[in-house]
Structure formats: structure tokens, C-alpha cells
PADRENTI-832517 format. One record per atom (N, C-alpha, C): residue number from 1; atom name; x, y, z. Coordinates in steps of 0.05 Angstrom, whole numbers, plus 5000, padded with zeros to 4 digits. Layout:
# PADRENTI-832517
NUM CA X Y Z
...
//
This chain:
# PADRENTI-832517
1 N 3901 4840 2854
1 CA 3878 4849 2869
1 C 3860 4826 2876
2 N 3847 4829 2903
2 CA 3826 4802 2908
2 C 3798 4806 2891
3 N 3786 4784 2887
3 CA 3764 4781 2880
3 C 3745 4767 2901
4 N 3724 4796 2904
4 CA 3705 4786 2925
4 C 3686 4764 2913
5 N 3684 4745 2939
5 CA 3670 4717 2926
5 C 3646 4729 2926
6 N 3629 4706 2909
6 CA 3600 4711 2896
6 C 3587 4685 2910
7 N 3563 4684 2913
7 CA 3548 4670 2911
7 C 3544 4650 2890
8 N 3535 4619 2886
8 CA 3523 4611 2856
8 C 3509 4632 2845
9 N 3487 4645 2856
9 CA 3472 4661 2839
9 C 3483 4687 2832
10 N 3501 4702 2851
10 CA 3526 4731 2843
10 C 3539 4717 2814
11 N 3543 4690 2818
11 CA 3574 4682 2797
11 C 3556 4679 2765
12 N 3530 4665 2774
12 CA 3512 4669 2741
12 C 3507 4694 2736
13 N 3498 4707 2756
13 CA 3491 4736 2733
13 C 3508 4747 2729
14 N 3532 4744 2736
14 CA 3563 4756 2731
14 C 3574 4756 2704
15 N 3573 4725 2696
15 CA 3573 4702 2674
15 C 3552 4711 2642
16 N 3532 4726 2659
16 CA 3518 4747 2633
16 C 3518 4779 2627
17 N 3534 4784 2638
17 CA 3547 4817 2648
17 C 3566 4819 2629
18 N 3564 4847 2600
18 CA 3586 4853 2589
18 C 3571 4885 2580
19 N 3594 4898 2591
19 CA 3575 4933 2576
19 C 3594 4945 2584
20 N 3594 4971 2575
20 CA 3615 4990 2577
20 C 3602 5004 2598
21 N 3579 5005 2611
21 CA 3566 5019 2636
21 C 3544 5003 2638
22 N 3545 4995 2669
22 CA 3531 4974 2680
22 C 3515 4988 2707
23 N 3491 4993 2719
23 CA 3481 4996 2740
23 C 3479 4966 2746
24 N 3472 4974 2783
24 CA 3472 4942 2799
24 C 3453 4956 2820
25 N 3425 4954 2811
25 CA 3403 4968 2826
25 C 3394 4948 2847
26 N 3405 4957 2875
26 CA 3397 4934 2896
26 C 3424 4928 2911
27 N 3448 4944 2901
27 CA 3472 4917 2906
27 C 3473 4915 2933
28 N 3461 4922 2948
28 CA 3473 4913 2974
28 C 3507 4918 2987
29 N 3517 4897 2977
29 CA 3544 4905 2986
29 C 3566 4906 2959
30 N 3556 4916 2940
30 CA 3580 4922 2914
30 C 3596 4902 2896
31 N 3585 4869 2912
31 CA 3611 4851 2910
31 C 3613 4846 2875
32 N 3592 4845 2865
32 CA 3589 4841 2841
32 C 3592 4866 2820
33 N 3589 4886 2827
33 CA 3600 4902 2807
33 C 3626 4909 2811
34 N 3641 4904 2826
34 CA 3671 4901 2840
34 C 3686 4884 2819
35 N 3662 4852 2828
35 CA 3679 4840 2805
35 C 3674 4841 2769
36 N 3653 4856 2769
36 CA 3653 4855 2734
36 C 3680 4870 2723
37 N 3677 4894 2741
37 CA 3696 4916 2736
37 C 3724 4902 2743
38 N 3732 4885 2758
38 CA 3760 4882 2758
38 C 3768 4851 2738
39 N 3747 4837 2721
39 CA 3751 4815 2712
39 C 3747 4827 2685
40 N 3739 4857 2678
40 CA 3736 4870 2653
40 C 3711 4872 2630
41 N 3691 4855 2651
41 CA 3675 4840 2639
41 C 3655 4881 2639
42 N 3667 4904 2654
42 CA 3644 4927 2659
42 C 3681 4951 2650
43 N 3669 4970 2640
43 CA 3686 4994 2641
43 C 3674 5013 2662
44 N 3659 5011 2666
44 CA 3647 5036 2693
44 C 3616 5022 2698
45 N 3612 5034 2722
45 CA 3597 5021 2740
45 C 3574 5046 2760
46 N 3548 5033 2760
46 CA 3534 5055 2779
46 C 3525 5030 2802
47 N 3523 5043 2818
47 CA 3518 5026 2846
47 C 3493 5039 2863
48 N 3465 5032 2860
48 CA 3438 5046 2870
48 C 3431 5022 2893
49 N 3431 5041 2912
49 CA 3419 5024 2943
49 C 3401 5045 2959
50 N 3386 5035 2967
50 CA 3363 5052 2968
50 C 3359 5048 3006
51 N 3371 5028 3018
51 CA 3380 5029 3043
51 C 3403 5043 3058
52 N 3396 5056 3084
52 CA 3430 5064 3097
52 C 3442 5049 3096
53 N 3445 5026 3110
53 CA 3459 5010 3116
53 C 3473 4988 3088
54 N 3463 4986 3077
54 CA 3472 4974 3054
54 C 3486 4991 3041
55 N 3475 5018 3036
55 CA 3487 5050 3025
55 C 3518 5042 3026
56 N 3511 5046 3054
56 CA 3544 5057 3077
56 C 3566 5027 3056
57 N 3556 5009 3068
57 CA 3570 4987 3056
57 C 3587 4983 3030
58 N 3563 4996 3010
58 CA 3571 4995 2976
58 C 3593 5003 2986
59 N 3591 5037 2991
59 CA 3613 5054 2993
59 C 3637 5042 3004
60 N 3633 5035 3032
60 CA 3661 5018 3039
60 C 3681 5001 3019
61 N 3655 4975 3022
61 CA 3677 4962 3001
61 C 3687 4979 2970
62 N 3670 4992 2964
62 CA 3684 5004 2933
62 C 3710 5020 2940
63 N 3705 5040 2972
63 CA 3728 5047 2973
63 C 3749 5035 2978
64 N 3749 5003 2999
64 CA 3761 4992 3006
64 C 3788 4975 2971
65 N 3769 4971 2957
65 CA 3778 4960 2932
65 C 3785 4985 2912
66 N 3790 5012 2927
66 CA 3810 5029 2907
66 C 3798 5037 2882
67 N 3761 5030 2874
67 CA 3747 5034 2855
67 C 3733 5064 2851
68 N 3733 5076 2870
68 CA 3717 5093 2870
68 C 3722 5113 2838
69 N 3740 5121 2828
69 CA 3734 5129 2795
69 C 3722 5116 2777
70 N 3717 5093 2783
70 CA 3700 5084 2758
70 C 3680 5065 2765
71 N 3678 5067 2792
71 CA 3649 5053 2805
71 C 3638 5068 2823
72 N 3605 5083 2813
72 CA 3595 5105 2828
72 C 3576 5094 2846
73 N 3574 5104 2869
73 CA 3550 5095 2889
73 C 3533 5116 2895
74 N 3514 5098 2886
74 CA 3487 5130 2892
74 C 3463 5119 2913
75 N 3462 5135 2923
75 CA 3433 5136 2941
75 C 3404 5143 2920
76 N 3385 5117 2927
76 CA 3364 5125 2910
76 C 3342 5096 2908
77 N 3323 5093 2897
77 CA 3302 5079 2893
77 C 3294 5061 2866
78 N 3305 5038 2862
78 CA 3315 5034 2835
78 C 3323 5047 2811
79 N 3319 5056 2788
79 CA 3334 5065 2770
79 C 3323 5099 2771
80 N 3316 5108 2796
80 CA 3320 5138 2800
80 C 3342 5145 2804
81 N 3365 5143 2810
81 CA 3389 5159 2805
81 C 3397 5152 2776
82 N 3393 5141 2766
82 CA 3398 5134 2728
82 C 3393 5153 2718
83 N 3409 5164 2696
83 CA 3402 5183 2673
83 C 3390 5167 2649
84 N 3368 5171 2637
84 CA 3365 5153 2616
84 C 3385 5157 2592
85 N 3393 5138 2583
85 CA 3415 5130 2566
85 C 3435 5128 2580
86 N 3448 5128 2607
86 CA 3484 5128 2623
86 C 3482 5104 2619
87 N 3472 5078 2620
87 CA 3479 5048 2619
87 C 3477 5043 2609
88 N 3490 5025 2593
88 CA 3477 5002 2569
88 C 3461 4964 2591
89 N 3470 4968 2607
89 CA 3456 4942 2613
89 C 3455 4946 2658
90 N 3437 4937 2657
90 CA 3430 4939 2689
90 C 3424 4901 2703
91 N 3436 4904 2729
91 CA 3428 4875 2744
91 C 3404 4883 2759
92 N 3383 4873 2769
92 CA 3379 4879 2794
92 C 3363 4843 2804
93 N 3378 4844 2823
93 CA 3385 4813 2837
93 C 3379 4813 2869
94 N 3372 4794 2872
94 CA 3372 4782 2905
94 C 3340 4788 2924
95 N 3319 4791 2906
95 CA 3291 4802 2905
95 C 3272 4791 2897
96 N 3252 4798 2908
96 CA 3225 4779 2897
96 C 3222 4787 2875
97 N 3204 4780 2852
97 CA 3200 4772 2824
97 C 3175 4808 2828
98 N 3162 4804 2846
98 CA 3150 4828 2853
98 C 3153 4849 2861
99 N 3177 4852 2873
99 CA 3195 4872 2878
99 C 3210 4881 2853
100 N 3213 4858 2836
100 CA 3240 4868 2817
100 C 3224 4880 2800
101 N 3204 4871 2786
101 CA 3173 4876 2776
101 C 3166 4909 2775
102 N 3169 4915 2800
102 CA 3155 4937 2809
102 C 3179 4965 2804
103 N 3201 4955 2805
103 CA 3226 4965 2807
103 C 3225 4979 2767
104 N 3218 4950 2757
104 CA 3215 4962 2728
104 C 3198 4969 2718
105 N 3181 4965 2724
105 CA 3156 4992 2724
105 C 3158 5011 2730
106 N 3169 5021 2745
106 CA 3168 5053 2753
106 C 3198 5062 2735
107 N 3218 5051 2727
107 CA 3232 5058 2710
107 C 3236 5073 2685
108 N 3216 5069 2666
108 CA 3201 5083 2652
108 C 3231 5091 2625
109 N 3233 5116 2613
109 CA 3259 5114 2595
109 C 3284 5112 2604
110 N 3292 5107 2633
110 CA 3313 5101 2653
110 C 3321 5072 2651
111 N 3308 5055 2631
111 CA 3310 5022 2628
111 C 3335 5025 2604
112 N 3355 5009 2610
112 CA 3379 5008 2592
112 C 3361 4984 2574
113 N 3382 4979 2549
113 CA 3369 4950 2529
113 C 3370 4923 2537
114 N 3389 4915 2554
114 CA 3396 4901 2569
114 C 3391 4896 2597
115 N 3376 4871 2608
115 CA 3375 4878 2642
115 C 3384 4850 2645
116 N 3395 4840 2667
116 CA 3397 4813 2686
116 C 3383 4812 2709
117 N 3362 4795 2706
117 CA 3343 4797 2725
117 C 3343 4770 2749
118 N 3349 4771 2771
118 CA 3348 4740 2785
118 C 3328 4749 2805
119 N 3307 4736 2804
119 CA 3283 4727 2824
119 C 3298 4716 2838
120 N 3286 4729 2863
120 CA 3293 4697 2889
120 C 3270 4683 2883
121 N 3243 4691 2879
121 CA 3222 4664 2882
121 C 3212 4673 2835
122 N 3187 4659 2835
122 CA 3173 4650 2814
122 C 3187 4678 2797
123 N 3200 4665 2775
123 CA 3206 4685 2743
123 C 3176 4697 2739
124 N 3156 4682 2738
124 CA 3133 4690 2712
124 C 3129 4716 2710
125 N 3123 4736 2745
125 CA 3122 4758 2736
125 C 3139 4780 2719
126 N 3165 4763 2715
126 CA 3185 4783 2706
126 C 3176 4781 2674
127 N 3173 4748 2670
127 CA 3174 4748 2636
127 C 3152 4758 2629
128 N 3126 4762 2641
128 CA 3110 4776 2630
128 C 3103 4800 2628
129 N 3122 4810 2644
129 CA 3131 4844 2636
129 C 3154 4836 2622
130 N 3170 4820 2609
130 CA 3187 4824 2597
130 C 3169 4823 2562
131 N 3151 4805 2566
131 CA 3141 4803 2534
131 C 3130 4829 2532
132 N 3110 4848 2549
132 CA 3089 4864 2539
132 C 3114 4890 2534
133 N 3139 4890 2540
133 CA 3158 4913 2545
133 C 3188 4909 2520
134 N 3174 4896 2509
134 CA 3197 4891 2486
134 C 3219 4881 2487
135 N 3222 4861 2521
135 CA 3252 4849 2526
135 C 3249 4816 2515
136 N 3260 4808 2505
136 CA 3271 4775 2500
136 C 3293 4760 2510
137 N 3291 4737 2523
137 CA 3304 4723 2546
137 C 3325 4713 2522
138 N 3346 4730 2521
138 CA 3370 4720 2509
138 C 3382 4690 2520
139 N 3386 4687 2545
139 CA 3406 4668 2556
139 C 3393 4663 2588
140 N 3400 4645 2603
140 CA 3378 4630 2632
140 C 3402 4619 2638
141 N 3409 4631 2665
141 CA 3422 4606 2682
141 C 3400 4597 2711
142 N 3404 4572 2711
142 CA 3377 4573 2732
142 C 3402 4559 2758
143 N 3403 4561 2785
143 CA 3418 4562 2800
143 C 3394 4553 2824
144 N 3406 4532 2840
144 CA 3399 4518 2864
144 C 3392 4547 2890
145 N 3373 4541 2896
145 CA 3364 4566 2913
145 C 3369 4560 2948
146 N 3380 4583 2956
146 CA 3385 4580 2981
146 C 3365 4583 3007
//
């Protein structure tokens, strides 16, 4: 089976991805939960895009790559299609630090224990909702920005 290429920054947060249920709030086009799930690194997968056009896309490629049983695509607004407790760990990537921010704030008991967070611009806002919210920066890959 192919593996859809990643970005430097797709291939780091990839590189910190291991759970038996993984949301990818934002994915855009699926590539990365495609590949957790086919490198083993995910047993099942939720896929939240909150755009048509990106929507349509997840769907394609997941169907395109034969995933669709164990990689779900939902329509929705960050971790509103989430059941609280279905994930153990969530990405949400390719976004401002205030966008992603805002994304986990309104999350509320829909937050798995685990998140992978990539800012496109300044971390600070994330780590400072990460201290007042009980998360600790296990591991950092920092990656050349495009």
C-alpha cells in the first residue's frame, strides 16, 4: 500500500502519534491519519473537518486508500463530533496558535489526555493553556517553517 507523503511538519507530529483512537481535528486532506493507521502507529481513527471542500477530500482520499472501516470522517467544528472518552490522543495541526487555542477551549470534557499540537506561528498561546489545563509538554519537535 502507498504512503501519502507528509510534510516536515505532517512527518514530526506523525513521529509523536501512538493510541489506539486518534482524532485529526482540522485534517484537511486525511494524509496523516492515513499514515498513522497504515504504519500502525493508530488502530482507528476520527477525521473532523469543518470545511466542504476539505470535508469532500478527507472522504476521497480515505476512500481512495480502502480505509473507510477504521478511519471515520465527520463533519463538524473541532472536537464537536467527539464523544468524550472515544480517543485517547488528538492532532490538531496546520493553524494559528489562536485558532488551535480557541479550538481547545471550547472542547471542554471532549479533550482526550493526549494532544499534538503544531502552531503555524508563536507556541506561547498554546503552552499557556496547556499549564492552566493540566497538559505537560512531554516531547517538541521544532521544524523549519514554510
Amino acid at each position: 500500500m502507498s504512503r501519502p507523503p507528509l510534510d516536515a511538519r505532517l512527518e514530526a507530529a506523525l513521529s509523536l502519534i501512538r493510541a489506539g483512537a486518534h482524532a485529526d481535528i482540522g485534517s484537511d486532506h486525511a494524509k496523516l491519519p492515513i499514515r498513522l493507521l497504515r504504519e500502525g502507529r493508530i488502530r482507528r481513527g476520527v477525521i473532523v473537518e469543518l470545511n466542504p471542500g476539505p470535508l469532500a477530500l478527507a472522504r476521497r482520499n480515505v476512500a481512495r486508500a480502502g480505509l473507510g472501516e477504521v478511519l471515520e470522517v465527520r463533519a463538524g467544528d473541532g472536537f464537536g463530533p467527539i464523544a468524550p472518552g472515544e480517543v485517547e490522543s488528538a492532532s490538531v495541526t496546520g493553524m494559528g496558535a489562536g485558532t488551535v487555542a480557541g479550538i481547545l477551549r471550547r472542547a471542554g470534557e471532549r479533550l482526550p489526555p493526549a494532544l499534538v499540537l503544531q502552531p503555524n506561528d508563536s507556541p506561547a498561546p498554546l503552552r499557556a493553556w496547556a499549564r492552566e489545563h493540566g497538559y505537560h509538554l512531554r516531547a517538541e519537535r521544532l521544524v523549519a517553517g514554510y
